[in-house]
Backbone as ProteinMPNN parsed JSONL, in Angstrom:
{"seq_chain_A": "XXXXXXXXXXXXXXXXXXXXXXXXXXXXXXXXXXXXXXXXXXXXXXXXXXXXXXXXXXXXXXXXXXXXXXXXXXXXXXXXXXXXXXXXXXXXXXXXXXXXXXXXXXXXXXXXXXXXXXXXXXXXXXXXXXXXXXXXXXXXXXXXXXXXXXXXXXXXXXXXXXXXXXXXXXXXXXXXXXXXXXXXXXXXXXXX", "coords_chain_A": {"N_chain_A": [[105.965, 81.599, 35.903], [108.793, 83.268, 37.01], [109.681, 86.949, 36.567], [112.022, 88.289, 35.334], [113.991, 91.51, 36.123], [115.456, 94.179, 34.664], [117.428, 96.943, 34.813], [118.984, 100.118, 33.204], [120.194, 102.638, 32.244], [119.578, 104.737, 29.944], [120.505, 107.442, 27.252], [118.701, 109.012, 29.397], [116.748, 107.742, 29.871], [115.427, 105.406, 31.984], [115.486, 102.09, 31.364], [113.359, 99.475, 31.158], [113.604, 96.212, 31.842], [112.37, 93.072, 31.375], [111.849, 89.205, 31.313], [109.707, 89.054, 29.442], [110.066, 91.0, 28.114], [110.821, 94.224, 26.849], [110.842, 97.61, 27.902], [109.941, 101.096, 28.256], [110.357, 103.171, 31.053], [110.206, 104.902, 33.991], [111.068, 108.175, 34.047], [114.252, 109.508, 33.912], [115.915, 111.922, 35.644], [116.533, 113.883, 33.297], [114.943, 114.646, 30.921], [114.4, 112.858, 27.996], [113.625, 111.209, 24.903], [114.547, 107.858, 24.384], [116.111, 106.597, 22.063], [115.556, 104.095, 19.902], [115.765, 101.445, 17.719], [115.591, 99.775, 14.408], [117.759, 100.305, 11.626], [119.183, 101.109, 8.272], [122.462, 101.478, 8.078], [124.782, 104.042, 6.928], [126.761, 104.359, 4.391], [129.859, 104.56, 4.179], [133.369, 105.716, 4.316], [136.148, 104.633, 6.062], [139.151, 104.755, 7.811], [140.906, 102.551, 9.696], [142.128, 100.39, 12.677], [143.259, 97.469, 13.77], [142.746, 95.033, 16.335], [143.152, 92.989, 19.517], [142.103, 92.591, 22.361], [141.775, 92.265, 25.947], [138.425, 92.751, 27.453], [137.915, 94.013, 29.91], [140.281, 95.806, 29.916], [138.886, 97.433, 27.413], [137.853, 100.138, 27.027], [140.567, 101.662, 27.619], [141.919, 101.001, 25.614], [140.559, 101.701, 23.653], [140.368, 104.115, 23.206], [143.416, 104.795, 23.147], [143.908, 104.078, 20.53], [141.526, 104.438, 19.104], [142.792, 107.853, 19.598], [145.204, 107.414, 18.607], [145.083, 106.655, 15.874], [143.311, 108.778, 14.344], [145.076, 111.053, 14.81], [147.226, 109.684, 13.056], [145.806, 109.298, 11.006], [145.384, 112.32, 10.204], [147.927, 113.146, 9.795], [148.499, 111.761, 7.248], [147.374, 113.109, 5.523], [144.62, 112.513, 5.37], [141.137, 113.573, 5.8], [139.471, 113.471, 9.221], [136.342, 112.852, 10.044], [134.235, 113.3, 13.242], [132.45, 111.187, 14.191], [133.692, 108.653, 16.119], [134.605, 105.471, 16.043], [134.099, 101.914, 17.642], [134.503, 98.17, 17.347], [133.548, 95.228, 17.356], [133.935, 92.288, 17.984], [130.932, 90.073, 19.16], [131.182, 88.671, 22.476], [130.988, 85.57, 23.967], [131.171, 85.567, 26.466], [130.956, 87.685, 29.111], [132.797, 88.268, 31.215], [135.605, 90.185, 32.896], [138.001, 88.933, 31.702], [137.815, 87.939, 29.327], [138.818, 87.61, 25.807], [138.392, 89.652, 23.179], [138.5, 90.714, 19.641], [139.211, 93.359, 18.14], [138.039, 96.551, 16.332], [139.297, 99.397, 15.339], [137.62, 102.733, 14.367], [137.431, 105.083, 12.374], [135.609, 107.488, 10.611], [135.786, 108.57, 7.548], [136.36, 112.363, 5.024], [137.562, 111.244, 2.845], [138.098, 109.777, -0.79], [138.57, 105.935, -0.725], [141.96, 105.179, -0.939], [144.255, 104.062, -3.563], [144.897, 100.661, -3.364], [144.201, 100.561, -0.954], [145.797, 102.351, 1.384], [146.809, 105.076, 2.837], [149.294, 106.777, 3.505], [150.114, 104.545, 4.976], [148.299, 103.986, 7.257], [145.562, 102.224, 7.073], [142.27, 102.168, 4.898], [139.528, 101.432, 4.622], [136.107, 100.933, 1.923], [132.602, 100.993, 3.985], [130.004, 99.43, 3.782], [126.439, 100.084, 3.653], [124.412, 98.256, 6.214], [122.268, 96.284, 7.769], [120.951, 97.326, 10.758], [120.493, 96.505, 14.878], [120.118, 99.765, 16.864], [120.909, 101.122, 19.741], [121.217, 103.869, 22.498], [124.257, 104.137, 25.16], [124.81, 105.365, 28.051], [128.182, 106.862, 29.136], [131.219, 104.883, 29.461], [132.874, 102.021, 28.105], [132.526, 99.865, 30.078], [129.664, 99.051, 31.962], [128.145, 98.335, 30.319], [127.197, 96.274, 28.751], [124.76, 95.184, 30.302], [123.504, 96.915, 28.482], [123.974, 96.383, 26.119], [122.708, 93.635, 26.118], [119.684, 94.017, 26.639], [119.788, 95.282, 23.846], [120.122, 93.316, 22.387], [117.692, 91.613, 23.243], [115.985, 93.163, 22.601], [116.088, 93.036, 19.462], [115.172, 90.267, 19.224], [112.661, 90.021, 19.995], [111.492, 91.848, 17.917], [111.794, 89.817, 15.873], [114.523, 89.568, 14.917], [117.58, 87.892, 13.898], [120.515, 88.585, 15.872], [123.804, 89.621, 14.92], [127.007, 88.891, 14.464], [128.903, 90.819, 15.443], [129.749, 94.057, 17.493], [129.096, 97.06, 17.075], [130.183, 100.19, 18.249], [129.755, 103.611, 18.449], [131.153, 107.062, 18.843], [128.416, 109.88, 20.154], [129.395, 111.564, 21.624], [132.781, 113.329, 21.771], [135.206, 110.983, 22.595], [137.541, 112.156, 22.883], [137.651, 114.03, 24.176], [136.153, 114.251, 25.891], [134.552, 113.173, 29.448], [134.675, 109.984, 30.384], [132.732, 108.86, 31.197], [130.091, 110.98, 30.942], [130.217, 110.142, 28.027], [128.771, 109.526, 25.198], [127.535, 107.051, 24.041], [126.266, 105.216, 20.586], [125.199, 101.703, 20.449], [125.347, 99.529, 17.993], [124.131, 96.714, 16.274], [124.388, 94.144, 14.059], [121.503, 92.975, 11.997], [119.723, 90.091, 11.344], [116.95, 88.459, 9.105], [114.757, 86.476, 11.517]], "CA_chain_A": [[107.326, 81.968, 35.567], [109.122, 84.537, 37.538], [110.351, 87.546, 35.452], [113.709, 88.98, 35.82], [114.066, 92.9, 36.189], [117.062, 95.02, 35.255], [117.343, 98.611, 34.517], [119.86, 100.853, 32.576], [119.932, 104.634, 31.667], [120.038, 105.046, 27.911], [119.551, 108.364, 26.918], [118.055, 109.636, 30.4], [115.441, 107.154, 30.728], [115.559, 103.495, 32.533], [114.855, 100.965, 30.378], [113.313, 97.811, 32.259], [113.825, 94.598, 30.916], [112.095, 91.693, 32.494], [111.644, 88.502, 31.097], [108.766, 89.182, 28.802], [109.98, 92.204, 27.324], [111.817, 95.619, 26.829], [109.522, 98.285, 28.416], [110.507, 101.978, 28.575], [109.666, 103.165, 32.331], [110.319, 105.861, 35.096], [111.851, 108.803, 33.241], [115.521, 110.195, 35.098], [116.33, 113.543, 35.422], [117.048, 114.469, 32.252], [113.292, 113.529, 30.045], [114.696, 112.383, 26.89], [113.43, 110.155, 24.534], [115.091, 106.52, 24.046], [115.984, 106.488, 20.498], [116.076, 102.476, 19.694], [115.149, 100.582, 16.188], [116.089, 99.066, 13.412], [118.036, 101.373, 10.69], [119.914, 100.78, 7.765], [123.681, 102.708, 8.195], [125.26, 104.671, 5.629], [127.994, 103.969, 3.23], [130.981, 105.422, 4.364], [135.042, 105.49, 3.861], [137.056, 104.679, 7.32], [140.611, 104.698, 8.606], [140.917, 101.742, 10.574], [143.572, 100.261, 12.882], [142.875, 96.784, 14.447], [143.954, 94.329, 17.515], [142.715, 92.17, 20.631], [142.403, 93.101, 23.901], [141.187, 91.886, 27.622], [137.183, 93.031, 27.996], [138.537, 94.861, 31.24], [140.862, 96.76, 29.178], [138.536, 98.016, 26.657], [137.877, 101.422, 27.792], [141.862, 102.271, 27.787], [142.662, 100.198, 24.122], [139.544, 102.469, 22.614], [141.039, 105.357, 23.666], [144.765, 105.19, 22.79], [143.568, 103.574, 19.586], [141.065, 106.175, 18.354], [143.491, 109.012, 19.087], [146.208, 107.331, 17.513], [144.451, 106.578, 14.441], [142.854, 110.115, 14.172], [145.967, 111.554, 14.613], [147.748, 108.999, 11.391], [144.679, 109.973, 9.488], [145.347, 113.746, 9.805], [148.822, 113.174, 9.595], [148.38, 111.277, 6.066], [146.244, 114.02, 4.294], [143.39, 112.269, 5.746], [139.953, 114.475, 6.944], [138.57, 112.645, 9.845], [134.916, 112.913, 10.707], [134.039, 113.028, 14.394], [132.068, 109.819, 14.783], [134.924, 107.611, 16.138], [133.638, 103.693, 16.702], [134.913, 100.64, 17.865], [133.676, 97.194, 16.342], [134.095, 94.071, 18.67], [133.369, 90.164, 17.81], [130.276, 89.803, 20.262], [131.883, 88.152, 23.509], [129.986, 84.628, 24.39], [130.427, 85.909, 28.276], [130.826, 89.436, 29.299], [133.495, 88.344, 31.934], [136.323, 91.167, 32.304], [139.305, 88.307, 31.303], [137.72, 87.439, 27.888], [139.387, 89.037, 24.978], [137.961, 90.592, 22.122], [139.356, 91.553, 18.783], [138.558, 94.978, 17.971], [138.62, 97.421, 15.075], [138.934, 100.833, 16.167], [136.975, 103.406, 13.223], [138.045, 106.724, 12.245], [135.372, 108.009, 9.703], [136.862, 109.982, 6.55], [135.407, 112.358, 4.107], [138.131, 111.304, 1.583], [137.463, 108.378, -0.929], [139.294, 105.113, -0.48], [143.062, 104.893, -1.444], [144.27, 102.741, -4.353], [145.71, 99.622, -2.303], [143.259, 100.976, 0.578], [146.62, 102.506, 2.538], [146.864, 106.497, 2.922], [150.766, 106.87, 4.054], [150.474, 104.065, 6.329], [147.153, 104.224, 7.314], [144.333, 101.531, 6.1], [141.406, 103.016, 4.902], [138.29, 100.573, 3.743], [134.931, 101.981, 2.585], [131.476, 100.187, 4.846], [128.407, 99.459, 2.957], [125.047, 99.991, 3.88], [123.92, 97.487, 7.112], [120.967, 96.688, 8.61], [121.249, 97.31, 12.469], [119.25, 97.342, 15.566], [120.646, 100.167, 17.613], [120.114, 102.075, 20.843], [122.432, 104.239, 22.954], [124.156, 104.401, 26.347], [125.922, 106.752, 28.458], [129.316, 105.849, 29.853], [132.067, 103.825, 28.946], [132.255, 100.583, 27.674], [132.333, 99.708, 31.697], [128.276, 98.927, 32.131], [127.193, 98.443, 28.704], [127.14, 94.82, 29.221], [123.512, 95.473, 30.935], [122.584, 97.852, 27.454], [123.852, 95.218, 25.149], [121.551, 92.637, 26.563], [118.623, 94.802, 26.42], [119.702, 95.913, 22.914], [120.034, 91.739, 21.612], [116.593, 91.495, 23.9], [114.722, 93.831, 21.416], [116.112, 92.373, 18.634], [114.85, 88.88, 19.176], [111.402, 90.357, 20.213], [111.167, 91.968, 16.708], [111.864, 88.652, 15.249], [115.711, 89.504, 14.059], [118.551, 87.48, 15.034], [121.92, 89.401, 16.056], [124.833, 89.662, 14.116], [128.794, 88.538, 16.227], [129.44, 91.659, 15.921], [128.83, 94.992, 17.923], [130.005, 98.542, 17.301], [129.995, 101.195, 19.716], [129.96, 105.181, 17.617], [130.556, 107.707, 20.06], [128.216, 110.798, 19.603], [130.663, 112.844, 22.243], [133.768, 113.481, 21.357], [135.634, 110.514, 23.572], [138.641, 112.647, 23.058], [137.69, 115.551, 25.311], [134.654, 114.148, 26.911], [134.638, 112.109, 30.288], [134.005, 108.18, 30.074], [131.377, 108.952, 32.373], [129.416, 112.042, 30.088], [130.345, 109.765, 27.147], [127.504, 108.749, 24.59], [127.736, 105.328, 22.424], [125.492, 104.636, 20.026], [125.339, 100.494, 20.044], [124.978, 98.721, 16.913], [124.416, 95.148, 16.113], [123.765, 93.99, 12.706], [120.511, 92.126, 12.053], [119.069, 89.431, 9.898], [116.118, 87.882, 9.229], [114.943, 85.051, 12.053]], "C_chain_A": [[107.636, 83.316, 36.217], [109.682, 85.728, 36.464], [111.586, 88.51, 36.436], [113.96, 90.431, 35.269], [115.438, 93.0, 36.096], [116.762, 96.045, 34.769], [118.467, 99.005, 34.015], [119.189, 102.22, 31.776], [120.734, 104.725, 30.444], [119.542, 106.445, 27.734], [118.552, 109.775, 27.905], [116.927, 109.09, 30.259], [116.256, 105.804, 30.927], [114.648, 103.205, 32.002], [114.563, 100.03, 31.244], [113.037, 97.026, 31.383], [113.595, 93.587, 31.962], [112.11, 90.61, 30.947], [110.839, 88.186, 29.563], [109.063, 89.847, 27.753], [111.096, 93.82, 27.778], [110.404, 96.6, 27.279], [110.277, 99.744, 28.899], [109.646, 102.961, 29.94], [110.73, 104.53, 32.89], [111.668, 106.755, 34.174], [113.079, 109.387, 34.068], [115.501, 111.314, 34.919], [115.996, 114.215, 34.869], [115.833, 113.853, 31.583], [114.128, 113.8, 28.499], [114.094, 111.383, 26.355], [114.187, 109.172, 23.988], [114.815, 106.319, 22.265], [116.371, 104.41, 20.338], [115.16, 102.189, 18.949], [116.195, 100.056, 15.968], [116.152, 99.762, 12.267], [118.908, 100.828, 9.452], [121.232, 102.148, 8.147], [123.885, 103.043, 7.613], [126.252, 104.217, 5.057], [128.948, 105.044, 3.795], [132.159, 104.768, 4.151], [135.317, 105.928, 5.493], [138.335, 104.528, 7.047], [140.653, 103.93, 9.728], [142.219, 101.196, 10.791], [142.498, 98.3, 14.128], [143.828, 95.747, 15.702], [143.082, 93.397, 18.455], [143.283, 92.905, 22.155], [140.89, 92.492, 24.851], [139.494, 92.664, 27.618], [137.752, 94.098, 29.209], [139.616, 96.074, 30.823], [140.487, 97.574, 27.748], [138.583, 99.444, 26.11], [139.193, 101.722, 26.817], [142.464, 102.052, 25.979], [142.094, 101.588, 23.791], [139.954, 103.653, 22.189], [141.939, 106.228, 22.654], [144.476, 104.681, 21.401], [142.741, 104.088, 18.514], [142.097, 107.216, 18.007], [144.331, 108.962, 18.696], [146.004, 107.143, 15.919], [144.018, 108.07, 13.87], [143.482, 110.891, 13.825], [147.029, 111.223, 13.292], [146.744, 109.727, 10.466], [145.224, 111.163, 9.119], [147.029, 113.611, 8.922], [149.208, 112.624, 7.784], [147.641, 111.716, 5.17], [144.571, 113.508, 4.453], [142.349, 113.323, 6.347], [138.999, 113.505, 7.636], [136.955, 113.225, 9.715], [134.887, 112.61, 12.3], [133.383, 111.829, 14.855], [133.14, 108.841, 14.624], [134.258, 106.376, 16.552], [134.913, 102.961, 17.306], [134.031, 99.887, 17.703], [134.291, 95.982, 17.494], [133.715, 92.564, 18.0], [132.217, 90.421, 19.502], [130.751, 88.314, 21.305], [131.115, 86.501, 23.887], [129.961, 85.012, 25.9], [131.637, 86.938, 28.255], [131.738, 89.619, 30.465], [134.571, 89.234, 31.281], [137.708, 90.668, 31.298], [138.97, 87.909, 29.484], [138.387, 88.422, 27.018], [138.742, 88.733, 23.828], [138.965, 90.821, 20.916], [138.44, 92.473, 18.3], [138.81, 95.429, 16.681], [137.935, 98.831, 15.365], [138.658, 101.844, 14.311], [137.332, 104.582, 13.282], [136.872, 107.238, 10.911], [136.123, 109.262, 8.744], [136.427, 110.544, 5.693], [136.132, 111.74, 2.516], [137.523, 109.682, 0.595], [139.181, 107.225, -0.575], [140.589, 104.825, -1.693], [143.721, 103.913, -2.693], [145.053, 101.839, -3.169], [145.173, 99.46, -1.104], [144.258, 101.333, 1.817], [146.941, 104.087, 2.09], [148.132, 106.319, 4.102], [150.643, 105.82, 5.211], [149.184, 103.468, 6.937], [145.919, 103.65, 6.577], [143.075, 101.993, 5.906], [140.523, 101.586, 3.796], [136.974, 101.585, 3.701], [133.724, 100.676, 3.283], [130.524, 100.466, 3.775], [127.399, 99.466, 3.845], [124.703, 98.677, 4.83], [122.881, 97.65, 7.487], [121.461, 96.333, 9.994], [120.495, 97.089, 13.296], [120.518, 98.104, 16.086], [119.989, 100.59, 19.012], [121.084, 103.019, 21.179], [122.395, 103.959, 24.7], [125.172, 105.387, 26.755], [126.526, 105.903, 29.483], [129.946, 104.664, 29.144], [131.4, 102.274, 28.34], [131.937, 99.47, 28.719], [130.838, 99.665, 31.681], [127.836, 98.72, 30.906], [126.674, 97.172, 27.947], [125.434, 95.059, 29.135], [122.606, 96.467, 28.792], [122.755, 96.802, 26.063], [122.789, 94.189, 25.218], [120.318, 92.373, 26.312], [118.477, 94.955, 24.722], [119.329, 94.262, 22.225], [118.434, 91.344, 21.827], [115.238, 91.781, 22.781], [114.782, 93.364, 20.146], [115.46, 91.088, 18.028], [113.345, 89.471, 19.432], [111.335, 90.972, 19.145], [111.535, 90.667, 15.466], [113.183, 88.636, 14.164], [116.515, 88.455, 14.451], [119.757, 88.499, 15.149], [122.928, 88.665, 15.231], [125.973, 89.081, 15.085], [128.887, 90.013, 15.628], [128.679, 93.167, 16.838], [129.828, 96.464, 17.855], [129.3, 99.55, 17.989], [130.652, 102.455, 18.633], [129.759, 105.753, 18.569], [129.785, 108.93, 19.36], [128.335, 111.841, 20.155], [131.887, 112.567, 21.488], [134.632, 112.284, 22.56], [137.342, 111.223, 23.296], [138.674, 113.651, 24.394], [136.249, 115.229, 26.065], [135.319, 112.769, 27.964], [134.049, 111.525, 30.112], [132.317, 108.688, 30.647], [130.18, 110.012, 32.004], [129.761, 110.732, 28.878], [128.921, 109.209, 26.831], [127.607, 107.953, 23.956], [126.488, 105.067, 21.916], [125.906, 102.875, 20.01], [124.787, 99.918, 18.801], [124.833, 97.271, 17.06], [123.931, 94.807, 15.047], [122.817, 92.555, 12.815], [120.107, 91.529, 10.986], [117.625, 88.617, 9.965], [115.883, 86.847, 10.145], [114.036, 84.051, 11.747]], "O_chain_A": [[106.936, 84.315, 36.048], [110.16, 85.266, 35.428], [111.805, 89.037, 37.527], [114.129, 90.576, 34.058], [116.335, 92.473, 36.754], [115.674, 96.109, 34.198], [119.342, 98.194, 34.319], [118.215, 102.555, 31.102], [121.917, 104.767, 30.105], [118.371, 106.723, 27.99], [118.023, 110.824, 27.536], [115.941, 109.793, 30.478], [117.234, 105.316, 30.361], [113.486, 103.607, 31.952], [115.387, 99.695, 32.095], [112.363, 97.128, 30.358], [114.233, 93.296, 32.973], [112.31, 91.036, 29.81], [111.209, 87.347, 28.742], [108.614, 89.602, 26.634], [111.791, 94.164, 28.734], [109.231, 96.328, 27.022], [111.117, 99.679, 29.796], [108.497, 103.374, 29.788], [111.724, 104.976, 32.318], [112.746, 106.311, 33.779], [112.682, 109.822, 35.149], [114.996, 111.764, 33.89], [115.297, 115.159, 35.236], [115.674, 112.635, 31.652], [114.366, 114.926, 28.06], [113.876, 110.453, 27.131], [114.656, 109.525, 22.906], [113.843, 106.044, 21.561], [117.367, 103.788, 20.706], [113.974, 102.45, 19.15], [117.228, 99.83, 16.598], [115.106, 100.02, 11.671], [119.476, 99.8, 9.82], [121.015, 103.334, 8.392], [123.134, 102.569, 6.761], [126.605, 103.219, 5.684], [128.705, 106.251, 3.804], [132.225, 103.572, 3.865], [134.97, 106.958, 6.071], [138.634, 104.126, 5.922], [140.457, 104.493, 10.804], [143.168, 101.217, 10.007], [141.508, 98.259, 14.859], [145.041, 95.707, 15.907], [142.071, 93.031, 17.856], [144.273, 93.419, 22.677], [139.689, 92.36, 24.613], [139.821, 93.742, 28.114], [137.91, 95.238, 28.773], [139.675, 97.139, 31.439], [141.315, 98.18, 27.068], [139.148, 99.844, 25.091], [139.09, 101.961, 25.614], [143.217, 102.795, 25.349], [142.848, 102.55, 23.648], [139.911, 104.124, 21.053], [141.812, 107.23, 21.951], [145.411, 105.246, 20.832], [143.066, 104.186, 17.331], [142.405, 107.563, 16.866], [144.826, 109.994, 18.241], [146.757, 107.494, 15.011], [144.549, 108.402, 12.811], [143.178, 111.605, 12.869], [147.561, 112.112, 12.626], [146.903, 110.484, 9.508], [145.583, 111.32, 7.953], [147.23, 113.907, 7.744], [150.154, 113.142, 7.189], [147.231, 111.087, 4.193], [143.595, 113.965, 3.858], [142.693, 113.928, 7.363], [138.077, 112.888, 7.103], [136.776, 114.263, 9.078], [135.544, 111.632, 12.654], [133.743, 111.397, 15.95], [133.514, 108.303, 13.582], [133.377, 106.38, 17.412], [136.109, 103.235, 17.413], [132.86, 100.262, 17.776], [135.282, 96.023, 18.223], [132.579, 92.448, 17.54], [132.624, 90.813, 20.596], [130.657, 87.154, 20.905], [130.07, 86.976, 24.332], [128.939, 84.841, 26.564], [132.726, 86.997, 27.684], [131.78, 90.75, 30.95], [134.774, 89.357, 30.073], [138.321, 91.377, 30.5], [139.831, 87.667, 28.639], [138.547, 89.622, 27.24], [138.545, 87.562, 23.503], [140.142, 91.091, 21.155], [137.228, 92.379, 18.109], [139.629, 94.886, 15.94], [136.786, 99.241, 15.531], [139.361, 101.635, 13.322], [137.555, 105.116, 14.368], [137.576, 107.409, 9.916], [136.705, 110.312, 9.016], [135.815, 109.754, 4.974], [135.567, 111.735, 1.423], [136.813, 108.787, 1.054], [140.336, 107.568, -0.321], [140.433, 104.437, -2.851], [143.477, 102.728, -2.465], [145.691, 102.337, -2.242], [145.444, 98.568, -0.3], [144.005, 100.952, 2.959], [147.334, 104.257, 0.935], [147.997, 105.87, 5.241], [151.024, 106.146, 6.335], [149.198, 102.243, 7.059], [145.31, 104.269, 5.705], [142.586, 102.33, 6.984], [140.83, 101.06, 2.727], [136.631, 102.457, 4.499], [133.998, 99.495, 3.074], [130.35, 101.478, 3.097], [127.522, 98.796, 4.87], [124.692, 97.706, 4.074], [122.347, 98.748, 7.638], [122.157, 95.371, 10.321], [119.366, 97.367, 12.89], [121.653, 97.639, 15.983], [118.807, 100.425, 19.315], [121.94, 103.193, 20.31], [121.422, 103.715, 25.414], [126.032, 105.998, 26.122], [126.142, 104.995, 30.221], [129.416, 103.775, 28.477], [130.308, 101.723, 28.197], [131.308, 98.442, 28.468], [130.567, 100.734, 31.133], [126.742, 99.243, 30.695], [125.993, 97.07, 26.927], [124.873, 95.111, 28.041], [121.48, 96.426, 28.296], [121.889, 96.537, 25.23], [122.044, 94.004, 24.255], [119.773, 91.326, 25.963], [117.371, 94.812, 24.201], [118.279, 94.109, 21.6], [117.826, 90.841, 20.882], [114.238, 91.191, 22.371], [113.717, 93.209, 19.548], [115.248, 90.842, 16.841], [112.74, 89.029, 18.456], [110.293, 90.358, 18.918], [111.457, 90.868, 14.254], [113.19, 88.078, 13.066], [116.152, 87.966, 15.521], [119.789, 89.314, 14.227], [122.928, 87.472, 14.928], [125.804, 88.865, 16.285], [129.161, 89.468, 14.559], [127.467, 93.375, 16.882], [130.887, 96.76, 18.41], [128.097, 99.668, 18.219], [131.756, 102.344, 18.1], [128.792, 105.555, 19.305], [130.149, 109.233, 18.223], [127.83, 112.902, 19.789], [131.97, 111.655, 20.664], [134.703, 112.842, 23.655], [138.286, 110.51, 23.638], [139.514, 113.87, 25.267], [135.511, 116.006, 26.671], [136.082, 111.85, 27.666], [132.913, 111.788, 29.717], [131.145, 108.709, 30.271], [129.219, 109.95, 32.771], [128.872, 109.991, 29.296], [128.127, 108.676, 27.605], [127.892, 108.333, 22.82], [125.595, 104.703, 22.681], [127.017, 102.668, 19.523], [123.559, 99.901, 18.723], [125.421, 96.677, 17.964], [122.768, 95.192, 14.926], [123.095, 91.496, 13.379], [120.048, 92.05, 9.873], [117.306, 88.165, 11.065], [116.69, 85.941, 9.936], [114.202, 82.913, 12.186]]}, "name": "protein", "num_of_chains": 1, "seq": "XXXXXXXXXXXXXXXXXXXXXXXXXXXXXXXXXXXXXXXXXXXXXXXXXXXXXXXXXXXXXXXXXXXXXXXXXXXXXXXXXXXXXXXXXXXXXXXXXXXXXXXXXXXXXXXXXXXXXXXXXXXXXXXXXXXXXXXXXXXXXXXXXXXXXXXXXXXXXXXXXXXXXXXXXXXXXXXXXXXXXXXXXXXXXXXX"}
């Protein structure tokens, strides 16, 4: 059986992924260590705003969709938190025309609203998940290649993947370039 090589920079190392296996290899630049498991998340209260959009237009939705939400939050007596996400239905193919429905995340320290609406503004709280994660750097443009990898390890610890996948940035994608940007990937896991 031939094995099939790919590479991606998580973190400042290339990850290689053949066939067999996830295998952390030839360190870049920058020597960091590749943070990737299996975590439970925390319990938190969001400000969420949701929708559908084009794969190819991810990027641009995430964006205007974060900083409009961020901005309702404040605007509604809301206190954001800086980890902004986005939550996706996992895609069956990673072409740019497929569309996605999304739910763009605003963490908040406040608690959740009676009715769950702060002037306008829906606010649910998240329970406790089990995840695998990893991270990558750069948009949601290449991440295709880190998702793959990330489902890869999953199934080699004997989980299956969840449909969904959220992306937490741990830059600021307000004032940071796509291209400096950090995403933590999530995917929620269950027994296989």
């Amino acid at each position: 059986m031939q094995s099939r090589i790919c590479r991606c920079l998580i973190a400042g190392v290339v990850l290689v992924s053949t066939t067999f296996g996830l295998a952390v290899a030839q360190p870049a630049a920058k020597k960091a260590a590749v943070r990737s498991g299996i975590k439970m998340t925390e319990a938190q209260v969001i400000a969420f705003s949701e929708g559908a959009a084009r794969l190819d237009d991810l990027q641009r939705i995430a964006q205007e969709a974060i900083t409009k939400l961020a901005q309702d939050a404040r605007a509604a007596g809301l206190t954001p938190l800086p980890q902004y996400g986005l939550e996706i239905d996992l895609p069956q193919t990673m072409d740019g025309s497929t569309m996605v429905a999304w739910e763009a995340r605003v963490p908040v320290v406040n608690e959740v609203p009676q009715g769950g609406n702060a002037g306008g503004v829906k606010v649910k709280a998240l329970e406790p998940t089990k995840v695998a994660y990893t991270f990558h750097q750069g948009g949601f443009e290449g991440a295709e290649l880190t998702l793959q990898l990330l489902i890869g390890y999953i199934m080699q610890n004997g989980q299956l993947p969840g449909q969904k996948i959220a992306f937490v940035a741990q830059t600021d994608p307000q004032t940071t370039k796509v291209e400096d940007l950090i995403l933590e990937l999530r995917v929620a896991v269950q027994a296989g």
